[in-house]
C-alpha positions in Angstrom: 136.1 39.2 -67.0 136.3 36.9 -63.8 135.4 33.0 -64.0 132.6 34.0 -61.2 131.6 37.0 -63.7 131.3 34.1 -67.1 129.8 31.9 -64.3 126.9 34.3 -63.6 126.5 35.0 -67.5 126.0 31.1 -68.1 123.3 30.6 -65.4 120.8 32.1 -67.1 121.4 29.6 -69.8 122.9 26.2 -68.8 124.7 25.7 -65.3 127.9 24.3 -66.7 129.8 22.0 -64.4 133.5 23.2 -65.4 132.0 27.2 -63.4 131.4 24.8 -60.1 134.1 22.0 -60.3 137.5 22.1 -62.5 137.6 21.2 -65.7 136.9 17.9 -66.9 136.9 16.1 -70.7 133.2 16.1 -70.4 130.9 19.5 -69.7 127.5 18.4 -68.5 124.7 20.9 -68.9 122.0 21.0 -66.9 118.6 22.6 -68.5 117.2 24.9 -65.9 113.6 25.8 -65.4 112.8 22.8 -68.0 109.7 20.5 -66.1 110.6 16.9 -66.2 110.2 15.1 -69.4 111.3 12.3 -71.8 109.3 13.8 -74.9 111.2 16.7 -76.4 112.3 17.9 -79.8 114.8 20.7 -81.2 114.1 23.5 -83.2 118.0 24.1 -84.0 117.5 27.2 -86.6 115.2 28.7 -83.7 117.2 27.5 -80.7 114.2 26.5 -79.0 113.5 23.0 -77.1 109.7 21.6 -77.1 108.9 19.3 -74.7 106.3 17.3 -73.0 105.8 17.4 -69.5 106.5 14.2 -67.8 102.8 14.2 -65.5 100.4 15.9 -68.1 99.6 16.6 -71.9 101.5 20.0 -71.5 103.9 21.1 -74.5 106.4 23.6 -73.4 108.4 25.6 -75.7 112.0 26.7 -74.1 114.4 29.7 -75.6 118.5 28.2 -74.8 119.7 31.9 -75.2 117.4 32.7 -72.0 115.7 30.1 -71.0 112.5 31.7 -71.9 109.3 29.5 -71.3 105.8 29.4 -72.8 103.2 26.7 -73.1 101.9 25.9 -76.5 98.7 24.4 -77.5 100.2 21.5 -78.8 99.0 18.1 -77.2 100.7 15.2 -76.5 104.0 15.2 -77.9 106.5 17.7 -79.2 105.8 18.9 -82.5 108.4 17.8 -85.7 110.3 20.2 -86.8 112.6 20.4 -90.3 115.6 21.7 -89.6 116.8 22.5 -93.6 113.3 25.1 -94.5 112.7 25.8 -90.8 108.9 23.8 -90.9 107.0 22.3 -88.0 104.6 19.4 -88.7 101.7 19.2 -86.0 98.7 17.4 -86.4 97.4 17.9 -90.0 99.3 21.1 -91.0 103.3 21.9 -91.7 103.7 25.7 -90.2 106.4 27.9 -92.2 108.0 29.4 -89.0 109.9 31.8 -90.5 106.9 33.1 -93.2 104.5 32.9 -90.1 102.1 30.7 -92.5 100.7 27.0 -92.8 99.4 24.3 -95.0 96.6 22.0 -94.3 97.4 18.0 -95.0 94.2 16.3 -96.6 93.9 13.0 -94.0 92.0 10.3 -94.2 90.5 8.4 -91.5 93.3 5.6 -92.7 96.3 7.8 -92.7 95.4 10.6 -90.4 98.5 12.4 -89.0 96.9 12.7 -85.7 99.2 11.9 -83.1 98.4 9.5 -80.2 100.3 9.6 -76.7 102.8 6.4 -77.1 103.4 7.4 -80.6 107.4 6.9 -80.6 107.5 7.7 -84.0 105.9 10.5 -84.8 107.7 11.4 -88.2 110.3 12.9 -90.3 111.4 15.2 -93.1 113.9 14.3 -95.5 117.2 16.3 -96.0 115.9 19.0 -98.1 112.4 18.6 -97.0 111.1 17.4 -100.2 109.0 14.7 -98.2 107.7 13.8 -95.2 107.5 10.3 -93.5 104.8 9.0 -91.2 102.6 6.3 -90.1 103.3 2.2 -90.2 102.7 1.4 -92.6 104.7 4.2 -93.5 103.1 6.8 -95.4 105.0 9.6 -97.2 103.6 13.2 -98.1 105.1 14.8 -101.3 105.9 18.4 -99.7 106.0 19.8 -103.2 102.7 18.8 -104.2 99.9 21.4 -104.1 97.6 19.0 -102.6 99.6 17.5 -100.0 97.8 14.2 -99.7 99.6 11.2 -97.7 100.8 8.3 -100.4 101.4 4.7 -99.2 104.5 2.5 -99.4 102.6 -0.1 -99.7 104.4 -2.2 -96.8 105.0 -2.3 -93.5 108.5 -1.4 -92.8 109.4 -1.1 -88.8 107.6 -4.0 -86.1 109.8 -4.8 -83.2 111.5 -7.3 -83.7 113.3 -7.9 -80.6 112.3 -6.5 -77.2 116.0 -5.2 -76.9 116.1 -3.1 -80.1 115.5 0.7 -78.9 116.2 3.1 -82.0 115.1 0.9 -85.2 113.0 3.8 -86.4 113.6 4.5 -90.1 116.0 6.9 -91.7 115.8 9.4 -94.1 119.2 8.5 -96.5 117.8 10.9 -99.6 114.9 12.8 -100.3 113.3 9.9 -102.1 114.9 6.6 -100.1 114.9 5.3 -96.2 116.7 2.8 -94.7 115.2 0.5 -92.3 115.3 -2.7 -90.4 113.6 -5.1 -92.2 115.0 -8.3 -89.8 116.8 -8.9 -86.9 120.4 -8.2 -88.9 119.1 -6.4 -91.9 118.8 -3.3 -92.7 117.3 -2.4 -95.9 116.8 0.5 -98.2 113.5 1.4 -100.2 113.3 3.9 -102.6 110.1 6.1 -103.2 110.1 6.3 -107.2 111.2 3.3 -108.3 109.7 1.2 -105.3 113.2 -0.6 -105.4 114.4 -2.3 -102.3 117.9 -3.1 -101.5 120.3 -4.6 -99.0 122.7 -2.6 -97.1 123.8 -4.7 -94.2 122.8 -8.5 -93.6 124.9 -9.2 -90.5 126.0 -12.5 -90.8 127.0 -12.9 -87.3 124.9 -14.3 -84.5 123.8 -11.1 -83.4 120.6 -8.8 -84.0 120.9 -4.5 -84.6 120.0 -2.5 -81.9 119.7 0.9 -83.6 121.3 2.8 -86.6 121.9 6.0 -87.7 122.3 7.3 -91.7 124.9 9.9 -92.5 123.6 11.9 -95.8 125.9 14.2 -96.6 129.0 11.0 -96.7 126.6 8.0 -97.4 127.4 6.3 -94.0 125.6 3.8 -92.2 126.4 3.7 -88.7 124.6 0.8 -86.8 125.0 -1.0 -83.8 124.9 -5.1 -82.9 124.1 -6.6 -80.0 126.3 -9.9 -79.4 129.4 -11.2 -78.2 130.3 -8.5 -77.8 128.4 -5.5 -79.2 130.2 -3.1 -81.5 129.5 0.1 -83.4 130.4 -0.6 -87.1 130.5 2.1 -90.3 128.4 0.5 -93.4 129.9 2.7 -96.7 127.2 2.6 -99.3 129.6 4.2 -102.1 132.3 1.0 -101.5 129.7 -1.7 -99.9 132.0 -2.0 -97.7 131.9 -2.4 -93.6 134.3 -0.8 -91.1 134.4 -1.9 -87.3 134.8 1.7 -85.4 134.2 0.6 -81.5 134.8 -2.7 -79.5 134.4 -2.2 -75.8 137.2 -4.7 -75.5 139.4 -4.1 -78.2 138.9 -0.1 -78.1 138.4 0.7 -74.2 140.4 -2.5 -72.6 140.8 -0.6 -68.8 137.1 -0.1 -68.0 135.2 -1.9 -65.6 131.9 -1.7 -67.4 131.9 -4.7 -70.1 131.5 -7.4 -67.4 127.6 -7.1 -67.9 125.3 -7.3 -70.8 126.0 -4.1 -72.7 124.8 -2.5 -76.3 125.3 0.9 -77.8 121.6 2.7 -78.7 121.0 6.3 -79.4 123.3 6.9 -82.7 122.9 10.1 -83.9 125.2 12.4 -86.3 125.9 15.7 -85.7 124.2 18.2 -87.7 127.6 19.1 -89.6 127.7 15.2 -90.3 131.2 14.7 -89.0 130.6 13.4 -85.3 128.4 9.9 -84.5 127.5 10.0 -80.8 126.1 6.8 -79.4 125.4 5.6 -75.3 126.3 2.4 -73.9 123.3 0.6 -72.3 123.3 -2.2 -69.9 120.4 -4.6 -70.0 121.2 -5.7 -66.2 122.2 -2.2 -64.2 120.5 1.0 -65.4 123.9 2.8 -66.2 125.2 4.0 -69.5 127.9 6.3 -70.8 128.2 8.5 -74.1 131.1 8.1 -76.3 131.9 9.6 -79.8 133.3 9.1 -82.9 135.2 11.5 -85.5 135.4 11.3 -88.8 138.2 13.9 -88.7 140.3 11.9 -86.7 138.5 8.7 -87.1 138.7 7.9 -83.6 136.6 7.2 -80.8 137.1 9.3 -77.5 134.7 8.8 -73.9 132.3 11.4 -73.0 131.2 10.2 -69.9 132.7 7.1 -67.8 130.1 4.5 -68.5 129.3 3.4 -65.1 127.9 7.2 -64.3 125.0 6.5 -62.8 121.4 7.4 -64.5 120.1 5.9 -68.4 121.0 8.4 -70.9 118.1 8.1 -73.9 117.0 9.9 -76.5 119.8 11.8 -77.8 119.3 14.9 -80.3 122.1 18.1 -81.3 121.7 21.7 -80.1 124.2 22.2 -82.7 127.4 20.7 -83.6 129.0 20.0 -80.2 126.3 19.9 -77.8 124.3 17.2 -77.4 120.7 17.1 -75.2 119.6 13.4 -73.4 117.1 12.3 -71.8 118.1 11.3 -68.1 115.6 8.4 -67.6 116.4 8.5 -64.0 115.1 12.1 -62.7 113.3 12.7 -66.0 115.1 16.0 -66.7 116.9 16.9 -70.0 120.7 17.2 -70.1 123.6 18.4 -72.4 126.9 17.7 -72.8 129.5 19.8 -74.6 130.9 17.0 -76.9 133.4 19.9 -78.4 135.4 19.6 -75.1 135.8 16.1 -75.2 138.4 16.2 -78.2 139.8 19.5 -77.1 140.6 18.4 -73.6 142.3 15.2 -75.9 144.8 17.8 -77.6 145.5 19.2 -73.7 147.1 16.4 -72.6 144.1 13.9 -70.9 144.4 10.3 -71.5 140.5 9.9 -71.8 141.2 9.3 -75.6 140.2 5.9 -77.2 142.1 5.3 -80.0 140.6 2.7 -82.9 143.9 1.2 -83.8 143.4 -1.5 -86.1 140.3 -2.2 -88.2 139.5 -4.9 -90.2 136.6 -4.5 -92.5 133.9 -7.2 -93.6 134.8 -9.2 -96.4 133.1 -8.2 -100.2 131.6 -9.7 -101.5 130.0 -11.2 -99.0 128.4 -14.0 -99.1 131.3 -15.0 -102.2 131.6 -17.1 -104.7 134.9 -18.0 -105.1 136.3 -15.2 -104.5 136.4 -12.2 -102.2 138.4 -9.4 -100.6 139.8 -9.3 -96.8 140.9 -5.5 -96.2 142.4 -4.6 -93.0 143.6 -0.8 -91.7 146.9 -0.4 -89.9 148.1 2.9 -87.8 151.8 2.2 -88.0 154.2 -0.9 -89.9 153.3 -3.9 -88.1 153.7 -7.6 -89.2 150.6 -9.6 -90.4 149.3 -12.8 -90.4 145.7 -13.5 -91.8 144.1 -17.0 -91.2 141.0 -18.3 -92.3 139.4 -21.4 -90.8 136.4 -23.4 -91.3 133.4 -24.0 -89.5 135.1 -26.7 -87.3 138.1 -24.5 -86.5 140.5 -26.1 -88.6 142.7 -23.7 -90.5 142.4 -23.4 -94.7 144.7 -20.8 -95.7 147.5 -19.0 -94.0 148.8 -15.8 -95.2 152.0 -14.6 -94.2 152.2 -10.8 -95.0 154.8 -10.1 -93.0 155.7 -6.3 -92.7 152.9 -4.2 -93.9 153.1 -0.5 -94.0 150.3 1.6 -91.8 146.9 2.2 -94.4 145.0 0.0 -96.0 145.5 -3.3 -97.1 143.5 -6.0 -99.1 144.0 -10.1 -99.7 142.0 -11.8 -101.9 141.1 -15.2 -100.6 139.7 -18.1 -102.9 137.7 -20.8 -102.2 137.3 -22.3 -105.4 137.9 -26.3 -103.8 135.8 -25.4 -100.7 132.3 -26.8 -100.0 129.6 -24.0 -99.5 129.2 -22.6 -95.5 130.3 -19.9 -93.0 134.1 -19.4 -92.6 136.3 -17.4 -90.3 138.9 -14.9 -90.8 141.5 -13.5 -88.7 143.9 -10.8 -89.0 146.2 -10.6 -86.2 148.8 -7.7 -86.2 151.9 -7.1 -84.4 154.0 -3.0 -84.5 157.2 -3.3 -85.5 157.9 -1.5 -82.2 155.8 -4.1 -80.2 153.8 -1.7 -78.4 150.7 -2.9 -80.1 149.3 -6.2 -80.8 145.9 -7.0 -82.1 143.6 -9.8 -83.1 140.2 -9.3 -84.4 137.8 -11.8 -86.9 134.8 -11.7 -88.8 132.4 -14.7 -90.5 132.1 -15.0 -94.4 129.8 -17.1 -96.1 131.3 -19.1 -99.4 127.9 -19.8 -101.4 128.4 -22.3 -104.9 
């Protein structure tokens, strides 16, 4: 088959830019025949977009084998749709699509399911669909109750906090517990059973979260700060412990783009829960970029340059390598084909980010006296790890001179030490001298 032959098969799905242009890291799709819109949900068992037309109340349903188009009778928004059981929620009733059947929510005028137009949250299903989440204050529906009547948590658990946070909504992290922001650096966890609420991340820095995004299947807390600078960081609820995974300084040194107010919103895992794709926002220029982490590799590679021109919101997976945006600029929906951005990696582009050195928050954190200071080398480097005070003078020095690459841990103690916020530094130099990195976090010493 000729490229122009392939190229013709494609267009009646997604014009892919690698048919008109050569081949690049990142394969933009463009949605054809798709009105514009910044509403839209996947069905990814059915392969089939709803969206909402930009101009009226209009709900359209599009096939991505053929592009196929038909208007539903939904109103408003996109419907939600589970992705595990293959349900759709509208309104007061959760449709079985493949058993062509429905069940009828009993609603009160206090926790109707009725959807309003600037609903950004219109609800969720938990991993194995066992519940469903709604409302603020949130209410949950037990989907394997006969009854199906809405429960309350009892508090309210989203408000916006700051005008800058975009993707705070809560998260589904089990069938019975969220995760949510519960203050400007805190994200908490509530459980529905035992109406228990814990701590996951209280970011001690001065900084507020933008967003977050729960992994389920490898209990992983991805989340985002805005601060100086921003950074994506890994929260691992099995160790309670805290991984940095993306600093535009540290991680992607050559681009141009970190001289204005950045953050990273729109974290969202892939459905096989291995890749964490998030955009880079600016708060002064209405650019952004997409970038991506892998577990596999545990590295961070650049979709798209992040000065490309047009805000890229609302992210959501096709399947496992493409992801569709919202392009706040024309208003259409776009794709990218994240697969090509590690394969064109293995083919020889430099387009690769590599996160090279990691050091993880301290735990316990805040301590008393003690508490552990890991950091993660890629190859044998020479360390020195310095903590200071809150006046900059230094307290401890630790000398670790050649450390193999992995994972390392000092335990600091500050048994002596008046309570307040201390600094840490890890600074790292390869034994070949091709690398050489500094990065520092803030504990808290509590008596």
């Amino acid at each position: 088959m000729s490229l122009r032959e392939y190229c013709n098969i494609l267009k009646f799905t997604f014009v892919l830019i690698f048919c008109f242009a050569s081949f690049s890291y990142s394969q933009d799709l463009f949605l054809l025949s798709i009105n514009q819109s910044t509403q839209f949900s996947i069905d990814r068992l059915g392969q089939q977009v709803y969206l909402k037309d930009f101009y009226s109340d209009i709900v359209r349903k599009v096939a991505l084998n053929n592009l196929e188009e038909t208007i539903t009778n939904f109103l408003y928004i996109p419907p939600v749709l589970s992705n595990k059981n293959h349900l759709l929620l509208y309104g007061s009733k959760i449709y079985d699509l493949d058993k062509q059947t429905y069940r009828t929510v009993t609603n009160s005028s206090e926790d109707s399911l009725s959807y309003s137009i600037d609903s950004n949250f219109p609800g969720s299903f938990s991993p194995n669909d066992k519940n469903f989440m709604y409302g603020n204050p949130k209410n949950y529906i037990s989907l394997e109750d006969s009854l199906l009547k809405p429960t309350q948590t009892a508090f309210n658990v989203y408000s916006i906090i700051n005008y800058n946070v975009r993707d705070a909504y809560l998260q589904w992290s089990s069938d019975t517990s969220f995760v949510f922001l519960s203050g400007d650096a805190v994200i908490a966890e509530y459980f529905l059973k035992s109406k228990k609420l814990d701590t996951l991340v209280n970011f001690v820095d001065m900084a507020y979260i933008l967003g977050f995004a729960y992994n389920v299947k490898h209990n992983i807390l991805a989340y985002s700060t805005y601060g100086h600078p921003s950074q994506i960081y890994l929260h691992y609820k099995n160790s309670n412990s805290d991984s940095l995974v993306f600093s535009p300084f540290r991680d992607d040194a050559s681009s141009p783009c970190w001289g204005v107010a950045i953050g990273f919103t729109s974290l969202t895992w892939s459905p096989d829960s291995q890749k964490l794709a998030f955009g880079v926002y600016h708060f002064t220029t209405p650019n952004t970029g997409i970038y991506l982490y892998s577990i596999d590799s545990n590295r961070t590679y650049k979709a798209t340059s992040c000065d490309d021109y047009g805000l890229k919101t609302k992210f959501q997976w096709a399947n496992n390598d493409t992801l569709i945006y919202v392009s706040d600029n024309d208003r259409y929906l776009y794709g990218i084909d994240l697969s090509s951005v590690i394969t064109s990696v293995s083919n020889g582009k430099d387009d690769e980010i590599l996160t090279y050195f990691t050091i993880n928050q301290n735990y316990p954190n805040p301590f008393n006296p003690t508490t552990q200071i890991q950091y993660i080398l890629p190859s044998s480097s020479n360390v020195i790890v310095t903590v200071y005070n809150s006046l900059g003078q230094t307290v401890k020095v630790f000398n670790e001179g050649t450390k193999e690459a992995g994972n390392h841990n000092i335990t600091f103690n500050g048994e002596g030490l008046s309570s307040g916020i201390y600094l840490y530094s890890v600074h790292s130099v390869s034994i070949d001298g091709k690398q050489n990195f500094t990065a520092a976090k803030k504990m808290l010493l509590l008596k």
